[in-house]
KOLLO-824562 format. One record per residue (C-alpha): x, y, z. Coordinates in steps of 0.001 Angstrom, whole numbers, plus 500000, padded with zeros to 6 digits. Each point is the difference from the previous one (the first is absolute). Example, Ala and Ser with C-alpha at 12.3 -4.5 7.8 and 13.67 -1.06 7.14 Angstrom:
KOLLO-824562
512300495500507800;501370503440499340;
END
This chain:
KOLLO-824562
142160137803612468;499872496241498890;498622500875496842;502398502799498854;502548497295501240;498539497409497554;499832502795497369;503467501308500267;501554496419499842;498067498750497041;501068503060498174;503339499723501338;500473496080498883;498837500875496818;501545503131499564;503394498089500876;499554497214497814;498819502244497072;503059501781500620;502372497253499906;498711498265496963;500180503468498079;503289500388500853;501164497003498691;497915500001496466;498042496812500513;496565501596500212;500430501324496493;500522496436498845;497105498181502285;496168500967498449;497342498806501680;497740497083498579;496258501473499462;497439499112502024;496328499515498073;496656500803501940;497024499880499641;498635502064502379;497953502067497596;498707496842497833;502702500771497401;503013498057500199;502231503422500858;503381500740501202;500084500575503919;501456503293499370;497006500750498089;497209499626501992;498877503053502005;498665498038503136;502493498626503144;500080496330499414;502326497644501515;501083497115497611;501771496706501519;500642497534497304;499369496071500010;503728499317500048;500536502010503353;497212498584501693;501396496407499684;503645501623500897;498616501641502951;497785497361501205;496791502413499731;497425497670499703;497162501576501070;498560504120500068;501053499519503743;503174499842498911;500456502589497222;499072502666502387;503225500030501036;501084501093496331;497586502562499688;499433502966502179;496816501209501326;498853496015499343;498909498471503116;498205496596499992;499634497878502979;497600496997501432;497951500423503284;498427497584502317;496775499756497646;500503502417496569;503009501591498390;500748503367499789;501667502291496743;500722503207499983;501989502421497302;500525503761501348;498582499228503325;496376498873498440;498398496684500161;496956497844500438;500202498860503610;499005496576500948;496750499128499106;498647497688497518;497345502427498762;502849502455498537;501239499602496473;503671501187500255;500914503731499458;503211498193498659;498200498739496891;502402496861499019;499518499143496336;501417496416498050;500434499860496662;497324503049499757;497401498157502176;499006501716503554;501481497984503134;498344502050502085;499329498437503108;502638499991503194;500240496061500473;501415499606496169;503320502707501433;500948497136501821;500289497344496608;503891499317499205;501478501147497105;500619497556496728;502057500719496701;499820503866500104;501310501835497221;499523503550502155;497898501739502554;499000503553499915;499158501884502821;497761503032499060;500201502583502833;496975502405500779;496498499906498435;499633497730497081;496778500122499074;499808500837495506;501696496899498697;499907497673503230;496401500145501293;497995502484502747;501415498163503053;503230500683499623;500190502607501806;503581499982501883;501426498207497381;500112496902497890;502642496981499847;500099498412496243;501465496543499955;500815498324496604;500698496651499366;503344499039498078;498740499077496488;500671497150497326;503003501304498026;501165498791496339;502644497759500958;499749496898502647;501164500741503303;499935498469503202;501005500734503525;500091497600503622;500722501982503349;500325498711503367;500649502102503344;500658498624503143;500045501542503240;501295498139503170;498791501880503201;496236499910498443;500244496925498259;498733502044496737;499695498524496989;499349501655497094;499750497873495563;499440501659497509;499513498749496184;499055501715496551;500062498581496731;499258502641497238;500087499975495990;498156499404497201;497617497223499076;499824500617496403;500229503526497575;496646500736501637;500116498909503431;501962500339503233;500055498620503012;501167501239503785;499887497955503278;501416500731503093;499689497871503574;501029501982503549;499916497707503175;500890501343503095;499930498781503287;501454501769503327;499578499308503853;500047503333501073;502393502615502530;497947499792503128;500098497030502273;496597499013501336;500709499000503335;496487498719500844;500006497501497078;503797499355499661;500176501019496270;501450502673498099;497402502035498669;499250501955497373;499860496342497815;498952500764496731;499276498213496811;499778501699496609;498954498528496435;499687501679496774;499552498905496915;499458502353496925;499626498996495917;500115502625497457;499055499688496790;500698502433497223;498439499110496370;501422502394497118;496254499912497889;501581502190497163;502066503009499288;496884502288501596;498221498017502806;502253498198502994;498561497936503246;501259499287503029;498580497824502554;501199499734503806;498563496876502222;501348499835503259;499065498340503494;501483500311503292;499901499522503911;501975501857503075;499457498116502960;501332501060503664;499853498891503136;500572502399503192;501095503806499219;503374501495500918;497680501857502488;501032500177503608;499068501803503552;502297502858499861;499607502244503451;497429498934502935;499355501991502355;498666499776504066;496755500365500463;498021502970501393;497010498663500539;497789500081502533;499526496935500560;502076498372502242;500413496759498661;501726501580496787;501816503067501700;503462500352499529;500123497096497938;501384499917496026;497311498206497694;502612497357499821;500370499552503927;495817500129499645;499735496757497763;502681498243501329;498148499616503207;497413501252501904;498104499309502621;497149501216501307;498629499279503189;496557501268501751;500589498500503853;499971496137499600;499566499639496164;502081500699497209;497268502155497745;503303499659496801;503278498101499684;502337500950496688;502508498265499215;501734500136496567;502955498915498548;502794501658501457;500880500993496449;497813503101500740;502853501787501953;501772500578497099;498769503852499605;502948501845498261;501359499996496364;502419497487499504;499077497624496768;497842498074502238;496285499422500473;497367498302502046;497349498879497961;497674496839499590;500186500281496330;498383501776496954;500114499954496334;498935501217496973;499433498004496448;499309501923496891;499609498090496757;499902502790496983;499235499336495743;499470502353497282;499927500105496158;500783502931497583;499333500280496633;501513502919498009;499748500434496407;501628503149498291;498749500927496570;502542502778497854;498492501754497139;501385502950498237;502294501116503113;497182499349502659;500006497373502287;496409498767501574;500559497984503133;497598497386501643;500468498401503807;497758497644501112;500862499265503731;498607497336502438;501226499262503077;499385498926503239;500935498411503522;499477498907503028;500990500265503592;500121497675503314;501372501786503053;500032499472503661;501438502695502308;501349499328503281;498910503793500621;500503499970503776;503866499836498656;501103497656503104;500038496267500963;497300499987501945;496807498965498147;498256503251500852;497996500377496774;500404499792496021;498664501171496605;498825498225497342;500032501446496410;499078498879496573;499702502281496580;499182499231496413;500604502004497442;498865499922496255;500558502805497718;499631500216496206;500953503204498189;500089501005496449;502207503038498332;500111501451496295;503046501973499207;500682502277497467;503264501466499331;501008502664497001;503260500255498329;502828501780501472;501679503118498309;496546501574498483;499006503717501857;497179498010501902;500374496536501436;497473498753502687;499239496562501921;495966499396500313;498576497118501049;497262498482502463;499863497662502856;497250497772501653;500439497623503022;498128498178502402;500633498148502735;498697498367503288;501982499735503255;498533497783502695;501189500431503622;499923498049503079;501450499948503489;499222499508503780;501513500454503542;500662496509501717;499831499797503374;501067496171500195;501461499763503500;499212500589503728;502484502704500333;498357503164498762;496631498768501940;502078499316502992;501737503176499980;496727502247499324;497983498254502389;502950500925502813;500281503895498141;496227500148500609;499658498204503735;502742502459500551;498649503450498438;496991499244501935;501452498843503197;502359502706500238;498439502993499289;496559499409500265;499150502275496608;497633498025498038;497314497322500282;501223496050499410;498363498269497163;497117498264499327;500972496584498623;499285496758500289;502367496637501432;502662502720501199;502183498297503043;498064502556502577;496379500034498621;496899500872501709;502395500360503212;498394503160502517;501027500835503665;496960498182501006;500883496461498025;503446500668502170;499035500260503180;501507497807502576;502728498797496830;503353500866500555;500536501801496604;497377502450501293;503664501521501131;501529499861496652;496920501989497963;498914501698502993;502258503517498685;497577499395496586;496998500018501950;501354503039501905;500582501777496745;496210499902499609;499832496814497998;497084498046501055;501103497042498246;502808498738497433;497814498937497131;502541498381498142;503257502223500804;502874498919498418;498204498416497260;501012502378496936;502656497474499212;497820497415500087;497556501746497809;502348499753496978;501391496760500331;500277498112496821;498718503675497959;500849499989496809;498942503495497975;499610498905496769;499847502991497349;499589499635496346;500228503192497244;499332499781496466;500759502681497376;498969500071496555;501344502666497566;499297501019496574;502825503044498367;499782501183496975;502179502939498531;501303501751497109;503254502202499684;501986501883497468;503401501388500120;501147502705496902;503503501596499828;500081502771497894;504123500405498844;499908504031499750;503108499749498451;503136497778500233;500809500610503312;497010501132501769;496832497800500558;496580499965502313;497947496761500956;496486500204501068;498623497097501227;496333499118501462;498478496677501138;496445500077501055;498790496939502098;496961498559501154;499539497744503019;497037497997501668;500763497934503261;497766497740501657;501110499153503432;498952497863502999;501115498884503809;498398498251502879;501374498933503004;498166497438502657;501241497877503037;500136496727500247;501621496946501851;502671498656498204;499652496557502254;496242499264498766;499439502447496817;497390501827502083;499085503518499877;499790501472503250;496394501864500751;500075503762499431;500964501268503466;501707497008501455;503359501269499837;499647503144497922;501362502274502741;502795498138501106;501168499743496241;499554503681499781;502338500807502706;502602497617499017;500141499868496733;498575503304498519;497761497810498011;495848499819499038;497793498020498141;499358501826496497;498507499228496464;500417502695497896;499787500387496425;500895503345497555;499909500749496014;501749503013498777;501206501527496800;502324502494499053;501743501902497124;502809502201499682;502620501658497254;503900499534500640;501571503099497805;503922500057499731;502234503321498526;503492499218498834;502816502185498186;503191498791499094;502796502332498800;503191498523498402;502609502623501677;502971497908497791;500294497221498702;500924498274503006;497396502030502948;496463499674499833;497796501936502247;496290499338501046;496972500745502201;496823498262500746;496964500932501617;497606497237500595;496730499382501774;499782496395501795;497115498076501017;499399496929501901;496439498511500052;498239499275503304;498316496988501433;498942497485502805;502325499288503048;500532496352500843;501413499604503395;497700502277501908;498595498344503140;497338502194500531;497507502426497819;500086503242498645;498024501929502386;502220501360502371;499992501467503390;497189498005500703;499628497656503318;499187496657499139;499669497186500247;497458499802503559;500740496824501508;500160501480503201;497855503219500026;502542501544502819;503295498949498120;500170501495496755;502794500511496960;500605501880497836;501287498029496138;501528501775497543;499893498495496534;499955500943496187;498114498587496959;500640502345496990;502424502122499343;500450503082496788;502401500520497480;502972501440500552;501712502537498088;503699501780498721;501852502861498383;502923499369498873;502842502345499001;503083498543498844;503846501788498213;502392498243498415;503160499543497688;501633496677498970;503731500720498959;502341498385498404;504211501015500536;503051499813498996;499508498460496509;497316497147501317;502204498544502703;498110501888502733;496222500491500651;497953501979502747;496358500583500588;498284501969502371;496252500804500990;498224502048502211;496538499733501182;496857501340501879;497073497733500576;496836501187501925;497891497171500943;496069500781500827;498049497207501910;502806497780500691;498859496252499847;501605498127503811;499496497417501402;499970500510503228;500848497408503275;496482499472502476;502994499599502846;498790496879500331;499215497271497460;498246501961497401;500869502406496929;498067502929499337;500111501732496236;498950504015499935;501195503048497845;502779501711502033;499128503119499005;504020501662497902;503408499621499985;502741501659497876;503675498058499011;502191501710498087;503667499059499366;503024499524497715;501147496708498406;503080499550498365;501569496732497865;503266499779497973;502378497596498478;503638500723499379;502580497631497612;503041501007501735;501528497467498002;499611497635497221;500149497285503347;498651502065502434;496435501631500487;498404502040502905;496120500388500600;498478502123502332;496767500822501154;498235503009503026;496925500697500625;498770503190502559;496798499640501552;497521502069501785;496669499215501154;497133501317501818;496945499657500534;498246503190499934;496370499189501813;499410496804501559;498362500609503384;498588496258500325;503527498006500101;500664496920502309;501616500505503481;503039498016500781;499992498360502934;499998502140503164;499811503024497471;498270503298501649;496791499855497588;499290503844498088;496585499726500258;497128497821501077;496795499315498261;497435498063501319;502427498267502070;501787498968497537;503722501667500070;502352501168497089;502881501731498988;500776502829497735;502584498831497441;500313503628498518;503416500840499720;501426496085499987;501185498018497626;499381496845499009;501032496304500454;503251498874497907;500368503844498670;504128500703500763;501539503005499255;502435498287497500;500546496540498282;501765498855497602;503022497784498634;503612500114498422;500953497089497935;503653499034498431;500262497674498184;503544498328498383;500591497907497246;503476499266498532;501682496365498767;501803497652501343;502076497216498204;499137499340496478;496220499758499762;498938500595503730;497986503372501506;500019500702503526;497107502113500976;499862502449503244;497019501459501408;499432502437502569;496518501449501002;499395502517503223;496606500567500573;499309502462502647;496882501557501867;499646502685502569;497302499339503039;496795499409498991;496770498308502574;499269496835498936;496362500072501848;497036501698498626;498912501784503503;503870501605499768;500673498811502988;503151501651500984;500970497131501705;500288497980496366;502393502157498335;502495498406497640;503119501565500387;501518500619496670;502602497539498738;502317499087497146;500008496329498637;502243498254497868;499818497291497135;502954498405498390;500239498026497265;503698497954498572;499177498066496977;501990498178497285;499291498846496995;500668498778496418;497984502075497680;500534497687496925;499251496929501781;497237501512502167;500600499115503763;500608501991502864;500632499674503420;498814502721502707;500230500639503577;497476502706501465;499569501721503270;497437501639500994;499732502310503209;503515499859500380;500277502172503494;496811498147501248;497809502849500270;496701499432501888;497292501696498070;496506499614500523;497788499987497452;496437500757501662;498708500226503969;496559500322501566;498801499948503467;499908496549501392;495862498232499601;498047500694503511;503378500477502330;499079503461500728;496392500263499579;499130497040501950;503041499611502564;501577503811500141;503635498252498230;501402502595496992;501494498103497423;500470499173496526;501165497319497592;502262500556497093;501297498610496580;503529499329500265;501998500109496754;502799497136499468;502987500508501285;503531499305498261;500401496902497890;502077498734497370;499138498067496979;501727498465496745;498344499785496799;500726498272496639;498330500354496880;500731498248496754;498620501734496750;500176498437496371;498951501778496467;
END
């Protein structure tokens, strides 16, 4: 019902406004300004290209404030991008990567024609864009194998033939964000030009950290980018890009958002929230206190309310890349050469129990180099064949580090009480055997004629003929650290062609085929050691207890694999008119496979291991390699233009069917496991138009229908206190058949109106309107049902004024102007349920409504 209501009003709105600017003759004077893609590798009309794609220029990004992919999602439908505690997730149509360093992205991101394809570079700002282009559904002919949801094309603004220059600065009170921005652009001499542009931003963030008494998210941004373009002759042009930049945060717009009382059975914890838990406990065995919590009293705050309890985390990337690209033109052809290097690296330190108390953290790092190579060549247009061929070689070497910290007495304290307790209380399994616990080597016998013979004397009675070091499992991992390291090397190389035939003048067929060949050489270990001395601890010591509580082995595991594949696209275009063009596509999608990185346990399954304690086993599930994954792709189509230019509308439909879906899927408790899914189908409609109602005023619209499911995917992850389907070995899952998946809504989309008229003599004043609107959607990838996002409309305004001839303007934005609370991405909250019977989960909480002002100053 909410989504015919959606549908009925857009049309409506549109239909009305349409309707109104007929009947007064102003859209027969208003024609649309063209908008240039090139989505196909020809610079093309938008109209023209039979493939949905999304295009947001350079000058509404600055308007708009969009300064990263995190924010254009909300100006393109079926776009979702969002960070988590330790990865970042995008999707387009419902499919994406998951969170897991070993993934490339199915979103293949591509700058300036070089692959971006790994998740940490989503989250780089933005700098002196002339457009994006968001490429919906399998990409995988012109834009590499990978992309296999779709592909997002940034280009950089260019060096023009005239000096220009530009200074912008944004301020925004409530976050104390501050945003420069500077580009000088021209040319050098007849030969050369010249482009630099500067962003600095700096922010302190939407969520109060009431632990540290800050305002958190604080960020610090840095980009600096020199282009270069040298003009060699009439037939051979090259351009050079240089560029070097850092995004620094520290703490996350994350915070607890539900906690829930206990269940547990033990007594200490029962009826307790995970907050109550940590903010003191105490645990007493007759005379002696076996555990005393007591955390900051920050740790109460439990609900969602732009405040967090945290001790602190942050993550430091530092980023650089060159490209070289040299076009040479002879007789109509054009032969293209990219050379690409790039590279980054990455500092982070998760707070990843997500409260104040210092329960436990993760530390990452990753470096990344790439270097890729790509030979274009392009035919004339307007002969009966044209085709694109070309080839494609990169390598590149990702290395991969992080560990669990367990740098306080609290998570000791607490399992030692959890395990006096489980023991104490019910009797059901043997203590361990370890060494300098609080109640070693104590019997019945050693008790006798001691008043705590009393206190353990129920133990005893439970057939226990001594403690052996109860209550020591806490102890056992004091000062672990879990340090895990993962290296991938990769060598691609690939060649593709792409022919249209023109039948005749109005009716045309593409064929396109890539073929692609891979080799991946992959490695992880994990081991134990103290983070106090540097020590390994000896095989056994504290295996077990890590096992329980943490999900986690010691592995060393190594892998080699290669792997081919041809991508073939089908196209037709038909011209109906002049002014409708129809198309289909049927395509056939791959996505390579690989090593997982945050595993915390091997491959082999179902197995019971490790033996610490002969009569207490566990059972680890884990991953190592995973397979390729595969898509069909059928997509209709037809751009239109109306009413004499001043109106356009584009619509697509599409069926994907997805075999051996790559996820990434949640351990439920530290860990990230990476398997093939098994299929899934999404199909939907997508919609995008622009209107001149006016010579001042213009409406822009966008909708996209979705529909997902996964169609066999017995092995899924249980949300917490989830019936399982099935159990193997122990082990329990749930069938996702039938379900969707996380961030898929059954709409999205966006209606824009913008109006422009003067004022004075030489002053413009500027109005902007954009709704962007969602219906629910579960922002946690076990689809909890408890994590829905219910479906909201937001709204962005924008007043500016300005003096075109003498280049300044003033602007005031809002964004989120009815303060809706959205939340970007939730997961069960680290060891609260698995260790102390608490259901609950952390989210990221958007911003909520601000205001800014903006001026900008612009000379020629």
């Amino acid at each position: 019902m909410a989504l015919k209501n959606v549908v009925s009003s857009f049309r409506k709105s549109l239909l009305a406004t349409s309707i109104a600017a007929l009947s007064s003759g102003a859209v027969a004077q208003a024609v649309l300004e063209e908008v240039i893609v090139t989505a196909t590798l020809r610079a093309e009309s938008l109209q023209d290209v039979p493939v949905s794609v999304n295009a947001v220029t350079g000058e509404k990004m600055l308007e708009a404030g969009i300064g990263k992919i995190e924010d254009l999602q909300s100006y393109v439908p079926n776009l979702t991008m969002s960070e988590t505690g330790i990865g970042t997730n995008i999707y387009i149509r419902g499919i994406g990567s998951g969170i897991n360093p070993g993934f490339e992205q199915s979103v293949g991101m591509y700058f300036d024609g070089v692959s971006y394809g790994r998740a940490q570079l989503t989250r780089a700002p933005f700098l002196d864009l002339q457009r994006v282009e968001v490429l919906r559904g399998p990409q995988n002919i012109l834009f590499g194998k990978n992309s296999i949801a779709g592909a997002l094309s940034l280009i950089s603004a260019r060096p023009g033939q005239e000096f220009e220059g530009m200074v912008s600065g944004t301020f925004e009170p409530d976050t104390n964000e501050r945003i420069l921005d500077f580009v000088a652009s021209g040319p050098i001499n007849d030969e050369f030009g010249a482009r630099l542009a500067i962003r600095k931003r700096e922010i302190d963030g939407h969520i109060e950290n009431i632990t540290l008494n800050r305002d958190e998210p604080q960020r610090e941004e840095q980009t600096i980018r020199l282009i270069l373009d040298w003009d060699v002759n009439a037939d051979l042009t090259a351009s050079l890009k240089l560029e070097t930049g850092s995004f620094d945060v520290n703490g996350r717009q994350i915070e607890i958002i539900n906690d829930q009382r206990s269940t547990s059975g033990t007594s200490a914890f029962t009826g307790r929230t995970y907050a109550e838990i940590l903010d003191f406990t105490e645990i007493p065995v007759g005379p002696i206190i076996l555990a005393r919590v007591d955390a900051d009293s920050s740790v109460l705050n439990n609900r969602q309310d732009y405040k967090r309890s945290s001790n602190g985390d942050f993550s430091y990337n530092d980023t650089r890349n060159a490209t070289l690209n040299v076009d040479y033109y002879r007789d109509g052809h054009q032969f293209t050469f990219i050379t690409g290097l790039l590279g980054y690296k990455t500092d982070e330190l998760c707070d990843c129990d997500f409260t104040g108390a210092p329960v436990f953290s993760v530390a990452a790092e990753e470096e990344y180099k790439q270097f890729s190579q790509e030979l274009r060549w392009v035919s004339p247009v307007g002969e009966t064949f044209e085709f694109i061929a070309g080839g494609f070689v990169q390598f590149s070497e990702l290395d991969f580090y992080d560990s669990i910290r367990v740098d306080s007495d609290i998570l000791p304290g607490l399992l030692n009480a959890a395990d006096l307790q489980e023991v104490g209380g019910r009797g059901e399994r043997p203590p361990f055997d370890l060494e300098g616990g609080p109640f070693d080597d104590v019997t019945e016998n050693s008790l006798e004629g001691s008043p705590l013979l009393g206190v353990f004397q129920p133990l005893f009675n439970a057939g226990l003929p001594e403690l052996g070091g109860i209550g020591d499992a806490g102890d056992a991992i004091r000062n672990l650290g879990t340090p895990r390291y993962f290296s991938s090397d990769t060598e691609l190389f690939s060649v593709f062609l792409q022919t249209t035939w023109n039948v005749t003048d109005v009716f045309r067929t593409t064929l396109g085929l890539r073929y692609a060949y891979e080799k991946k050489d992959g490695s992880r270990s994990l081991d134990f050691r103290n983070i106090a001395t540097g020590e390994r601890f000896a095989e056994g010591e504290i295996d077990t207890v890590v096992a329980k509580n943490f999900s986690a082995e010691r592995h060393n595991l190594k892998g080699s694999r290669t792997e081919s594949n041809v991508s073939p696209s089908l196209n037709f275009q038909y011209d109906y008119n002049d002014d409708i063009m129809l198309y289909s596509t049927i395509s056939k999608g791959f996505k390579s496979g690989g090593y997982d990185a945050r595993s915390n346990a091997s491959p082999d399954t179902n197995s019971i291991r490790p033996l610490q304690n002969a009569d207490d086993p566990q059972i680890l599930v884990g991953s190592f390699e995973y397979d390729e994954e595969e898509a069909t792709s059928l997509e209709v189509g037809a751009k239109t233009t109306l009413w004499n230019g001043a109106a356009e509308l584009n619509v697509a439909a599409f069926y994907t069917k997805y075999d051996n879906l790559q996820v990434s899927i949640f351990d439920g408790t530290l860990g990230f496991n990476v398997g093939n899914a098994g299929a899934a189908n999404t199909m939907g409609i997508e919609l995008d138009g622009r209107v001149a109602l006016s010579e001042k005023l213009m409406l822009t619209g966008a909708l996209a229908l979705l529909d997902f499911e996964f169609t066999d995917y017995e092995n899924g992850q249980c949300y917490q206190g989830q019936p399982a389907d099935s159990v193997q070995d122990g082990v329990e899952y749930c069938n996702y058949k039938g379900k969707t998946n996380q961030y898929v809504a059954d709409y999205s989309g966006n209606i824009g109106l913008v109006y422009t008229t003067s004022v004075w003599e030489d002053l413009e004043l500027r109005s902007a309107a954009d709704f962007v609107f969602t219906g629910d959607y579960n922002s946690s990838q076990n689809l909890d049902p408890s994590q829905e996002q219910q479906g909201y409309v937001k709204t962005n305004l924008r007043v500016s004024l300005s003096d075109p001839l003498k280049g300044w303007e003033v602007a005031a934005l809002v964004k989120n102007l009815t303060d809706e609370t959205i939340i970007s991405y939730s997961n069960d909250t680290p060891l609260s349920s698995n260790i102390f019977g608490s259901i609950g989960h952390y989210g990221f909480v958007e911003a909520p409504r601000t205001f800014a002002i903006q001026g900008t100053y612009r000379w020629y």
